[in-house]
DSSP file (Angstrom, degrees, kcal/mol; ACC not computed):
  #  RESIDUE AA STRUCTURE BP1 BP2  ACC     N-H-->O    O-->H-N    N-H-->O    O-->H-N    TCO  KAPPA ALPHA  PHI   PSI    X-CA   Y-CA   Z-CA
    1    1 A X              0   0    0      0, 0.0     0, 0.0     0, 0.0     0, 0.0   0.000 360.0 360.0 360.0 134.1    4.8  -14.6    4.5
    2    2 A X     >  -     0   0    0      1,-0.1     4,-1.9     4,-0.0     5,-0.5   0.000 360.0-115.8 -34.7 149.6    3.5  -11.0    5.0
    3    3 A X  H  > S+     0   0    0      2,-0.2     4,-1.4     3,-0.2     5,-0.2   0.814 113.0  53.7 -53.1 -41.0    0.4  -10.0    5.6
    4    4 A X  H  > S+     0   0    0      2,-0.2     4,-1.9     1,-0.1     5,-0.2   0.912 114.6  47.3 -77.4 -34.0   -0.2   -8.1    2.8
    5    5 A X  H  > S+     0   0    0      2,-0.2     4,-2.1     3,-0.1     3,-0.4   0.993 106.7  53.4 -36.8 -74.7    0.8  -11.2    0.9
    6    6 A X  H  X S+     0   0    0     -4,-1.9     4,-2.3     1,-0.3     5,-0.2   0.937 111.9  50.6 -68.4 -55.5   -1.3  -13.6    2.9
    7    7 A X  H  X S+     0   0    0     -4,-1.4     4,-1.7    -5,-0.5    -1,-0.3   0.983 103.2  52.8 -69.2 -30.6   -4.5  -11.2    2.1
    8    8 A X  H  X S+     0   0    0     -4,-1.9     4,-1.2    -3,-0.4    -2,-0.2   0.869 115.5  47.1 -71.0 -26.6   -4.2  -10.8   -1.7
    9    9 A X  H  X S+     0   0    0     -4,-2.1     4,-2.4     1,-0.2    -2,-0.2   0.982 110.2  49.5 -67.8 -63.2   -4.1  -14.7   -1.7
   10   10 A X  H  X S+     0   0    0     -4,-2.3     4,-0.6     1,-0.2    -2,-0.2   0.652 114.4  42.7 -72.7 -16.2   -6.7  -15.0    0.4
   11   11 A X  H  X S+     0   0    0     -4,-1.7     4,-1.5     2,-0.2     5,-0.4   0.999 115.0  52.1 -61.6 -85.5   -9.0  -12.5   -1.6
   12   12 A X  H  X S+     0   0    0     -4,-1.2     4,-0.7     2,-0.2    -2,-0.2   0.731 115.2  40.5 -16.4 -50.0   -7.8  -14.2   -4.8
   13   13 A X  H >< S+     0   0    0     -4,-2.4     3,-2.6     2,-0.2    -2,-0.2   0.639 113.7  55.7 -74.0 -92.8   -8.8  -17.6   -3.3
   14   14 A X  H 3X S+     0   0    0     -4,-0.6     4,-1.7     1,-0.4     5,-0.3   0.331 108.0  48.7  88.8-113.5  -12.0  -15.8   -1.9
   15   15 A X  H 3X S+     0   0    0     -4,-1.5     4,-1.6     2,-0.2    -1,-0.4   0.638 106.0  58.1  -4.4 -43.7  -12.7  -14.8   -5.5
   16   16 A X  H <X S+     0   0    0     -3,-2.6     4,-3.3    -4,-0.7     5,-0.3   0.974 109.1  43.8 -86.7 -88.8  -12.2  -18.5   -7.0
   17   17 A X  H  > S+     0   0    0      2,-0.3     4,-1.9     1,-0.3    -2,-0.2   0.722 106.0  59.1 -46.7 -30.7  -14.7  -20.1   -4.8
   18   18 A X  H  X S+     0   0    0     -4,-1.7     4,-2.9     2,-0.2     5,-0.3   0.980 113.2  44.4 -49.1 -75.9  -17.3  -17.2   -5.4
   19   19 A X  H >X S+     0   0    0     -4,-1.6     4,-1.0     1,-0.3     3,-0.5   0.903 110.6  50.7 -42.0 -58.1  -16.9  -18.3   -9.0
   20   20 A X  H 3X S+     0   0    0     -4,-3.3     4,-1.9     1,-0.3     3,-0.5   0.888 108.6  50.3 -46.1 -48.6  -17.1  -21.9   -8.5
   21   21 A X  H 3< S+     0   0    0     -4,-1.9    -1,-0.3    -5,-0.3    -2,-0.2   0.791 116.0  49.4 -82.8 -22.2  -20.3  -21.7   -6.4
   22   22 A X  H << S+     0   0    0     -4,-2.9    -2,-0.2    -3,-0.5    -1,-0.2   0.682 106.4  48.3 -70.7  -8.0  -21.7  -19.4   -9.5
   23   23 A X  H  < S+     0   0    0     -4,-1.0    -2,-0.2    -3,-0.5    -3,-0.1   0.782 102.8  97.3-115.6 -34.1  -20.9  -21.4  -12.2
   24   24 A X     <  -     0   0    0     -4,-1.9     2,-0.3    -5,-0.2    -3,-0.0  -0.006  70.0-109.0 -49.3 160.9  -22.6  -24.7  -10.1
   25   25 A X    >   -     0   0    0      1,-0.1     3,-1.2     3,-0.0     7,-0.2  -0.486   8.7-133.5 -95.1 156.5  -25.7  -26.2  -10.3
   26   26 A X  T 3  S+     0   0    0     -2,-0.3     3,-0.2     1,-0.2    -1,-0.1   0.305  95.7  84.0 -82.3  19.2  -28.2  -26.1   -8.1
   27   27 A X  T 3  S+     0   0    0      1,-0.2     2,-0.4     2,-0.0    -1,-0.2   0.633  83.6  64.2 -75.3 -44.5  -28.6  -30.0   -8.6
   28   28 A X    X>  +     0   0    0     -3,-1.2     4,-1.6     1,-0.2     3,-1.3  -0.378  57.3 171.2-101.0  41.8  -25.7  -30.7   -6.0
   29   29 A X  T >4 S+     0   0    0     -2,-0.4     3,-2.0     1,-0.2    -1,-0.2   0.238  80.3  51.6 -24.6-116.0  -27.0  -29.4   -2.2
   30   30 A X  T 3> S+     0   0    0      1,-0.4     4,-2.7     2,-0.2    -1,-0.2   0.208 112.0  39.4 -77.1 -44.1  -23.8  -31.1   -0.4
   31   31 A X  H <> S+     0   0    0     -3,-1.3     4,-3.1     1,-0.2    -1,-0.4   0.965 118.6  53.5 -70.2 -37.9  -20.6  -29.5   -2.7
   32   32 A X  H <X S+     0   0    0     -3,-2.0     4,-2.2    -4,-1.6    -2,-0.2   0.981 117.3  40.0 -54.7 -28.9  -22.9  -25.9   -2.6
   33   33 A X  H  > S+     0   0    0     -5,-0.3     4,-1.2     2,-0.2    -1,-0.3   0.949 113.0  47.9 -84.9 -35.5  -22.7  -26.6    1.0
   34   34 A X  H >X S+     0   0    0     -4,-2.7     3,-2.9     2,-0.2     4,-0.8   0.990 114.3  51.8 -38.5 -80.4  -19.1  -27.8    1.2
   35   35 A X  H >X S+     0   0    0     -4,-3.1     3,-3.2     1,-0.3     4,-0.9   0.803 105.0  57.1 -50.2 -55.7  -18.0  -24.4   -1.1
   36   36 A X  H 3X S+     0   0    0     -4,-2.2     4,-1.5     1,-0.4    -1,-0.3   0.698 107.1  49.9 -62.9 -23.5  -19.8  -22.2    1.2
   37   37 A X  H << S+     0   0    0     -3,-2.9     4,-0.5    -4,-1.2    -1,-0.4   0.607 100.9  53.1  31.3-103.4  -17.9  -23.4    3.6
   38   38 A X  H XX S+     0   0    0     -3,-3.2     3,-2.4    -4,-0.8     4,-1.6   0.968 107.3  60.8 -56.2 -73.3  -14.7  -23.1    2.4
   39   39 A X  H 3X S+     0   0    0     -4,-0.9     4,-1.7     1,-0.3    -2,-0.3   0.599 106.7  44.7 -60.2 -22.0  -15.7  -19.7    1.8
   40   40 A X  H 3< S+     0   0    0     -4,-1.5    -1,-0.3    -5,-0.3    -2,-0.2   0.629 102.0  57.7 -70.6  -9.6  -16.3  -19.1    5.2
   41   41 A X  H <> S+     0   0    0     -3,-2.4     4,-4.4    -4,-0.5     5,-0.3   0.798 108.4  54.3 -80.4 -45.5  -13.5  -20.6    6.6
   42   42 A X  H  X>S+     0   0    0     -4,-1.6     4,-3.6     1,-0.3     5,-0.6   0.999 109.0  56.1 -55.0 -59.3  -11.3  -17.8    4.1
   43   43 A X  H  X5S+     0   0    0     -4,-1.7     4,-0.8     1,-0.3    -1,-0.3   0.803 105.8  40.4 -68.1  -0.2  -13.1  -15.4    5.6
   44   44 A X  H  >5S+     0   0    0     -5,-0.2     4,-1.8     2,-0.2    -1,-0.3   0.912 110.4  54.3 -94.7 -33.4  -12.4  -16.0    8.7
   45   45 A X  H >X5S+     0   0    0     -4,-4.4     3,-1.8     2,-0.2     4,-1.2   0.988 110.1  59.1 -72.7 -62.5   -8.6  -16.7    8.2
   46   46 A X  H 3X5S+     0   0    0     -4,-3.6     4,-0.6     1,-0.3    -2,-0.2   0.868 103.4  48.3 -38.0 -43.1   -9.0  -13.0    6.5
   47   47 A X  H 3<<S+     0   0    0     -4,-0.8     4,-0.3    -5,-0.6    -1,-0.3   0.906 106.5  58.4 -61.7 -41.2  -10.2  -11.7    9.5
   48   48 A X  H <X S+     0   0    0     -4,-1.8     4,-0.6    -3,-1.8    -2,-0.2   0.759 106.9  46.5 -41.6 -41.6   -7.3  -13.4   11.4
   49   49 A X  H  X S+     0   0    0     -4,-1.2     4,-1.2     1,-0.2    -1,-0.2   0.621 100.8  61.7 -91.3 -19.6   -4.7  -11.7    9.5
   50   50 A X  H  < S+     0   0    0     -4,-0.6    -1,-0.2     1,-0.2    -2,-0.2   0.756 106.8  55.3 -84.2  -8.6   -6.1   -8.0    9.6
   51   51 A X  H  4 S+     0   0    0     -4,-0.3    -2,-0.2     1,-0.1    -1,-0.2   0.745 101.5  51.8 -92.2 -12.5   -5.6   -8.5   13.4
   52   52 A X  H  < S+     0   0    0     -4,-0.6     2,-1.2     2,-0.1    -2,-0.1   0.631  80.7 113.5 -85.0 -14.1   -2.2   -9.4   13.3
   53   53 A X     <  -     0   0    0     -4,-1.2    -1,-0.0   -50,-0.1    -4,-0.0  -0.459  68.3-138.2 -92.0 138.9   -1.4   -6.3   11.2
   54   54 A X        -     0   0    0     -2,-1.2     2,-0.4     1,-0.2    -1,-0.1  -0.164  20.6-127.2 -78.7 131.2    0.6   -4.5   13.5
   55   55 A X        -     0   0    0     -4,-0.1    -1,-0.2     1,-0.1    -4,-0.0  -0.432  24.9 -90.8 -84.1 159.0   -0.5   -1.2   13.2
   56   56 A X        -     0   0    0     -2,-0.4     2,-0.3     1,-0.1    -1,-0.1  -0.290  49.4-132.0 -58.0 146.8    2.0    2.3   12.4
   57   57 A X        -     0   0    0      1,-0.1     5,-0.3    -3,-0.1     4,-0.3  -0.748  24.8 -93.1-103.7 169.8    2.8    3.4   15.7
   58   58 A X  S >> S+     0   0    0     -2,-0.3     3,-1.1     1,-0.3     4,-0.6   0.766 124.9  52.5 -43.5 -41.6    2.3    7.2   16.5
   59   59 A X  H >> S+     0   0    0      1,-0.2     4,-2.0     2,-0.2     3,-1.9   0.994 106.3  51.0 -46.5 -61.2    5.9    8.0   15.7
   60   60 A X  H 34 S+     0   0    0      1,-0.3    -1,-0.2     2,-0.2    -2,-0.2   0.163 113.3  50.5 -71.0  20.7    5.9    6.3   12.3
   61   61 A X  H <4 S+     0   0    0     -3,-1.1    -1,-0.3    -4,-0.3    -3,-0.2   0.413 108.3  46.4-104.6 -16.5    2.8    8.4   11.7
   62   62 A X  H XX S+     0   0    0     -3,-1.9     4,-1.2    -4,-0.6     3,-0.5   0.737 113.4  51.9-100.1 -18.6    4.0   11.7   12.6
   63   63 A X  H 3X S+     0   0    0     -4,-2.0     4,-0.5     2,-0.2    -1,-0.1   0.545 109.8  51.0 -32.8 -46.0    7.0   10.9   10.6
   64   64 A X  H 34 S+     0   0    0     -5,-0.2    -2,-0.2     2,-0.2    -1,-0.2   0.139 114.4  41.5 -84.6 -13.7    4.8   10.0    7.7
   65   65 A X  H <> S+     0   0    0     -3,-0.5     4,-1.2     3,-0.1    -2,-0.2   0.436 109.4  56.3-128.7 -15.6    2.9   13.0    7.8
   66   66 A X  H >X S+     0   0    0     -4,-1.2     4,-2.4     2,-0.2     3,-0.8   0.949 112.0  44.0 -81.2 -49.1    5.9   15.3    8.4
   67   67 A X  H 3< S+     0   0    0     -4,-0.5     3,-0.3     1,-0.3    -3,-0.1   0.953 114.5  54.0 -34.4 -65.0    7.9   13.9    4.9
   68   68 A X  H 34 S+     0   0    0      1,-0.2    -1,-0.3    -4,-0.1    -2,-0.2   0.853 115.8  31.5 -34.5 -49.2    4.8   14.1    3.2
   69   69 A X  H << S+     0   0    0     -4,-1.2    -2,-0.2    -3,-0.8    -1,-0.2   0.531  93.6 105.9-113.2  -4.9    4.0   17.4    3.8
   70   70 A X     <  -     0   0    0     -4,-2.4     2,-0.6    -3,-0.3    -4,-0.0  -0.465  60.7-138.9 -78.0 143.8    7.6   19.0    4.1
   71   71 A X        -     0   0    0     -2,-0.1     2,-0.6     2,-0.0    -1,-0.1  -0.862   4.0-132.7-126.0 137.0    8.6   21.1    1.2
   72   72 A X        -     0   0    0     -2,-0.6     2,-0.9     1,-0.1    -1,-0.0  -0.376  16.8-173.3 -87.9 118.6   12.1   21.3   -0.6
   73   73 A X        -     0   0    0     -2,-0.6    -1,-0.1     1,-0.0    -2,-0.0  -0.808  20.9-129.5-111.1 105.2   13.2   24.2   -1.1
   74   74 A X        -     0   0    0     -2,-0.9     2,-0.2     1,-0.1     3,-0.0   0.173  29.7-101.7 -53.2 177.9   16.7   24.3   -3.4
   75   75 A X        -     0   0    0      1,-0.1    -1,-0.1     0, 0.0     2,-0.1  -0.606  45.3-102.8 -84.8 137.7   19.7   26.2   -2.3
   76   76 A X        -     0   0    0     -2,-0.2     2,-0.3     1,-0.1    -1,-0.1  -0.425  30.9-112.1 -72.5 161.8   20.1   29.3   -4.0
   77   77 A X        -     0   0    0     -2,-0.1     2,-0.1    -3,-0.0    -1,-0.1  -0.640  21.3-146.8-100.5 163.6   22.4   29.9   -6.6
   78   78 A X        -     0   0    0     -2,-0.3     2,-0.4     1,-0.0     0, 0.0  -0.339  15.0-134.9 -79.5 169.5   25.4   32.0   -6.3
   79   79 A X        -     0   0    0     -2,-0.1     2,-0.5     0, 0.0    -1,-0.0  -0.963  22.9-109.8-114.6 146.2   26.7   34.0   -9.1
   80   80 A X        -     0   0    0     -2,-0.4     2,-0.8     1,-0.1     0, 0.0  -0.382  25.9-133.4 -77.5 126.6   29.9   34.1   -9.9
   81   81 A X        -     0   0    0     -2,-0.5     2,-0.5     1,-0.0    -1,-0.1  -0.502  16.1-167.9 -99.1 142.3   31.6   37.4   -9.3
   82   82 A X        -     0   0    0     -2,-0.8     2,-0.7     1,-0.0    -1,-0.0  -0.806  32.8-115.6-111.2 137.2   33.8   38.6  -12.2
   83   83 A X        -     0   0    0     -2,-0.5     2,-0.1     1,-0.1    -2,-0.0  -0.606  41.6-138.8 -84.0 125.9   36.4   41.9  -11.1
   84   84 A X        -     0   0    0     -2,-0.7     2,-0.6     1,-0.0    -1,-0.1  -0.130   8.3-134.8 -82.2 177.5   34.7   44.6  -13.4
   85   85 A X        -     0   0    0     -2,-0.1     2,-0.1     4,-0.0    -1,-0.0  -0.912  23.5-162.9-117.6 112.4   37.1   47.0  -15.3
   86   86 A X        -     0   0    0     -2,-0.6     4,-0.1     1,-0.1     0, 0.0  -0.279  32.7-116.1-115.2-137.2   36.2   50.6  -15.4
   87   87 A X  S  > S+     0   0    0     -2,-0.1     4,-1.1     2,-0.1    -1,-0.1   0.446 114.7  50.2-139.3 -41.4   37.1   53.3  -17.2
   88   88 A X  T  4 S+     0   0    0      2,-0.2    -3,-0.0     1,-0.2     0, 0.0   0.764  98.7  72.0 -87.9 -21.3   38.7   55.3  -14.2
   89   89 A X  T  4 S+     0   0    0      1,-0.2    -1,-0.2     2,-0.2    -2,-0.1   0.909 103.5  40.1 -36.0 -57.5   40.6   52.1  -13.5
   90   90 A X  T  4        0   0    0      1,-0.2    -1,-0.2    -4,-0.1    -2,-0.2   0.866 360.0 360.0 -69.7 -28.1   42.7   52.9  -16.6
   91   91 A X     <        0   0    0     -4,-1.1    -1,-0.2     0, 0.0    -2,-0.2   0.683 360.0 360.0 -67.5 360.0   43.1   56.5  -16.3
């Protein structure tokens, strides 16, 4: 799975469990203490996975910034040359 993958799930789950622990009651210490948990254990696998993405290396940045910033300039167009006809032509 990517990385970028593997973080919008974990956000997503991340999210879930937020909710879950809002929408409980404060009746139940042991699951609130279970969810939080959970939620720390996500973060922490979220933190795992921003350190395995490999960052752009200097090439693919100068690369990235020359494309970006280069500007296309179209060809010009020719005109078609037509043999003109004068007047002294005929005489």
């Amino acid at each position: 799975m990517k990385a970028t993958k593997a973080l919008k799930r974990l956000t997503h789950v991340n999210d879930l469990i937020s909710d879950v622990m809002e929408r409980y009651s404060a009746g139940s210490p042991d699951i609130r203490e279970k969810l939080q948990d959970a939620k720390a254990a996500v973060g922490r696998a979220t933190d795992a996975v921003k350190l395995q993405v490999p960052s752009r290396t200097k090439n693919a940045q100068k690369k990235a910034a020359t494309n970006a910033t280069a500007v296309k300039v179209p060809p010009a167009k020719t005109t078609k040359k037509t043999p003109r006809s004068t007047t002294s032509d005929k005489e």
